[in-house]
N, C-alpha and C positions, 0 to 999 in steps of 0.2 A: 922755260920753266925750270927752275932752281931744283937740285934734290930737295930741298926743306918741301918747299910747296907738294912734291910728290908725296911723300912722308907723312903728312899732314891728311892731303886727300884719301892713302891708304886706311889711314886711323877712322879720319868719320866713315869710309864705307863699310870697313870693318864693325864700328859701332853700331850703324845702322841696322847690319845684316842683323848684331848679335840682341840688339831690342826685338826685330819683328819675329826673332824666333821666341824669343820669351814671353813677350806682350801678345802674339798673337795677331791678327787683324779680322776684320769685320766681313762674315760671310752673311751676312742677312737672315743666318739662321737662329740670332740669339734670342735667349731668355727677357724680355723686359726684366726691369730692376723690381725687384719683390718687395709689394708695399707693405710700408710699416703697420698699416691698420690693417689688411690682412693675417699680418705676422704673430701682431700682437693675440686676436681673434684664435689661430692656430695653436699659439702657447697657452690659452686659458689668461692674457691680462684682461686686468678688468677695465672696462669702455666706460669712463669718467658719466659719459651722458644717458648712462644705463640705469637709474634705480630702483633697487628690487622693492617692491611692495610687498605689507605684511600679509597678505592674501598670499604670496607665492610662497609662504615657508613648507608646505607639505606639498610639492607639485607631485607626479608621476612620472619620475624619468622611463623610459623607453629601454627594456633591455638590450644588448649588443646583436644584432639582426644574425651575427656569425658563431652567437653562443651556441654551449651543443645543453641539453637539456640535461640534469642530473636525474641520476638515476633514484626510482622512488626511497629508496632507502638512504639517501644524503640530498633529499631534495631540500630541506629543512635544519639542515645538520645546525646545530649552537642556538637553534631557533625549539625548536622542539623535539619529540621521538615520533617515532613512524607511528598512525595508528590514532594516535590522540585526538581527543573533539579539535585541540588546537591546528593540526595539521590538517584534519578533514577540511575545517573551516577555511584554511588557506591554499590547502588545493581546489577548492570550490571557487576561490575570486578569481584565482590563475586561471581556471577553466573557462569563465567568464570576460578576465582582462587579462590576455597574454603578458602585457607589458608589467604587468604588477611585480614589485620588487620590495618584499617586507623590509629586507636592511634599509635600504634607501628610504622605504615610508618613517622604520624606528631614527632615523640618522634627522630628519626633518622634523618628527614628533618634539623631537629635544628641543629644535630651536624655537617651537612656538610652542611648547609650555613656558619657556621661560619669558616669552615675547606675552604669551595671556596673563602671566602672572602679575608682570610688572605693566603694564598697559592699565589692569585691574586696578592695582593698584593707585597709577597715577590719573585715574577717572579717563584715559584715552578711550573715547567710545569709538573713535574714527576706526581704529586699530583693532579693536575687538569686535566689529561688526564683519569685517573681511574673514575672521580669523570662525563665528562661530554662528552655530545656527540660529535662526530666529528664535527658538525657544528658550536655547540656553543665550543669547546675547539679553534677550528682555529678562534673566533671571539677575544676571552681572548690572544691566542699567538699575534695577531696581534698588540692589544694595551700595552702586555708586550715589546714586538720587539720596537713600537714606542718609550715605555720609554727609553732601552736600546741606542736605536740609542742617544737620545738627554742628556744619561747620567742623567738619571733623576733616583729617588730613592723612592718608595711610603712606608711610615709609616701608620700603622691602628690598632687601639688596640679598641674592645671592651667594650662598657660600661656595655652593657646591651642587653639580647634581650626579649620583652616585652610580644611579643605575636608571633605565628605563628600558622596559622589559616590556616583552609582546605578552597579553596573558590571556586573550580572546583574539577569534577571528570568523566569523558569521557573514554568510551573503544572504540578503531577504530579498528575495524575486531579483532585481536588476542593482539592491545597495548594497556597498559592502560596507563592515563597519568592523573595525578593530579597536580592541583597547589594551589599553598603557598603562603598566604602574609604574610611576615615577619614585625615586627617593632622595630624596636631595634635602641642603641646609641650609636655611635660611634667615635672616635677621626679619621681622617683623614686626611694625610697632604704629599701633593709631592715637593720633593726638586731637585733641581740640583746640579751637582758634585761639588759645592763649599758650599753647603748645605743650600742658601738660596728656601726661600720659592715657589714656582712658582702657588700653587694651594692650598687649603683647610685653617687650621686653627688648630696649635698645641696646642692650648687653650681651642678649644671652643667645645666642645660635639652637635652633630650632630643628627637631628631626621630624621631616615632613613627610607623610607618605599618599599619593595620591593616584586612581585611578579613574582613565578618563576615555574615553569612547568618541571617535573619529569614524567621519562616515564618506562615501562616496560614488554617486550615482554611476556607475561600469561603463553606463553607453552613453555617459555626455562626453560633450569633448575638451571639459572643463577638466584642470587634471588636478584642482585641490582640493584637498581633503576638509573638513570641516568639523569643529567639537561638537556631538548632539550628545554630549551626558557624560556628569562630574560626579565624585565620588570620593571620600578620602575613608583608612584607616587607620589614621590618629583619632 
């Protein structure tokens, strides 16, 4: 055996040694590879084969099981003052449904007012059956039916919605039921089947003010809310 071939042989055992201390080797005590669809689930991506229904816009999330309880005097804080019919009413639902979480209910309020509005609008009855009680759903069919009959067609696009604010909160025996003034700005405009104008103003941006009454039975295990009563003061 030539020097060269020794030389040679030192190098690859040298390299060997200085991989398996980097690379490590295989004690059988490893981690499987962490699945992507796990992963994604853990980060909050959204699962393509998930879609939300407009029944879920007001669910009931669940408060953090390790939250510590505020004290009565910032139980409510930005939501109301201590004392007030407002805060009795919503210490009354807590007392009832631990999980109950005003912000989280105001934070969902938003997205199906603006989900009833324009659903209304485009005579979606599917959508506004999920979203509202029987009573008020046959009041919306009734004025969609009227537009129908006279061939009439309502346009509505949102400009803005400005504020929506808790301004009631009331438990009756096992329902809770809160209500919302909305304020927001909107374009508004109903036409007839030749497309002229019959109501509103395709130009002119609209200050809306609206307040609406959600309700929800404490001991089901349904956890959305639904509109039983409309209101505006415009």
């Amino acid at each position: 055996m030539d020097i060269y071939t020794i030389i040679f042989l030192a190098l690859a055992v040298f390299i060997f040694l200085r991989l398996r201390s980097v690379l490590g080797q295989r004690t059988g005590n490893e981690r499987p590879p962490f699945d992507r669809t796990a992963r994604n689930a853990l980060q909050g991506a959204p699962d393509k084969n998930v879609v939300t229904m407009p029944g879920k816009v007001i669910d009931q999330a669940p408060l953090a099981p390790t939250a510590e309880p505020a004290p009565p005097s910032d139980r409510w804080k930005g939501l109301t003052e201590p004392g007030t019919a407002l805060a009795q009413g919503l210490d009354a639902i807590v007392d009832k449904d631990s999980t109950f979480d005003p912000r989280h209910f105001i934070s969902g309020a938003r997205g199906a007012y603006e989900m009833i509005v324009l659903a209304f609008a485009n005579g979606d009855r599917r959508a506004l059956r999920d979203l509202l009680s029987s009573e008020v759903y046959d009041s919306f069919d009734a004025a969609i039916k009227e537009r129908e009959k006279n061939e009439q067609k309502t346009e509505t696009r949102f400009v803005s919605i400005d504020k929506a604010e808790l301004v009631g909160a009331e438990l009756r025996d096992r329902t809770a039921q809160l209500t919302i003034r909305f304020v927001s700005q909107m374009i508004s405009v109903t036409r007839d089947k030749a497309g002229n104008i019959v109501d509103g103003n395709a130009d002119k941006v609209a200050d809306i003010t609206d307040i609406w009454t959600f309700a929800r039975d404490t001991t089901s295990r349904d956890p959305n809310w639904k509109l039983v009563g409309t209101g505006s003061a415009n």
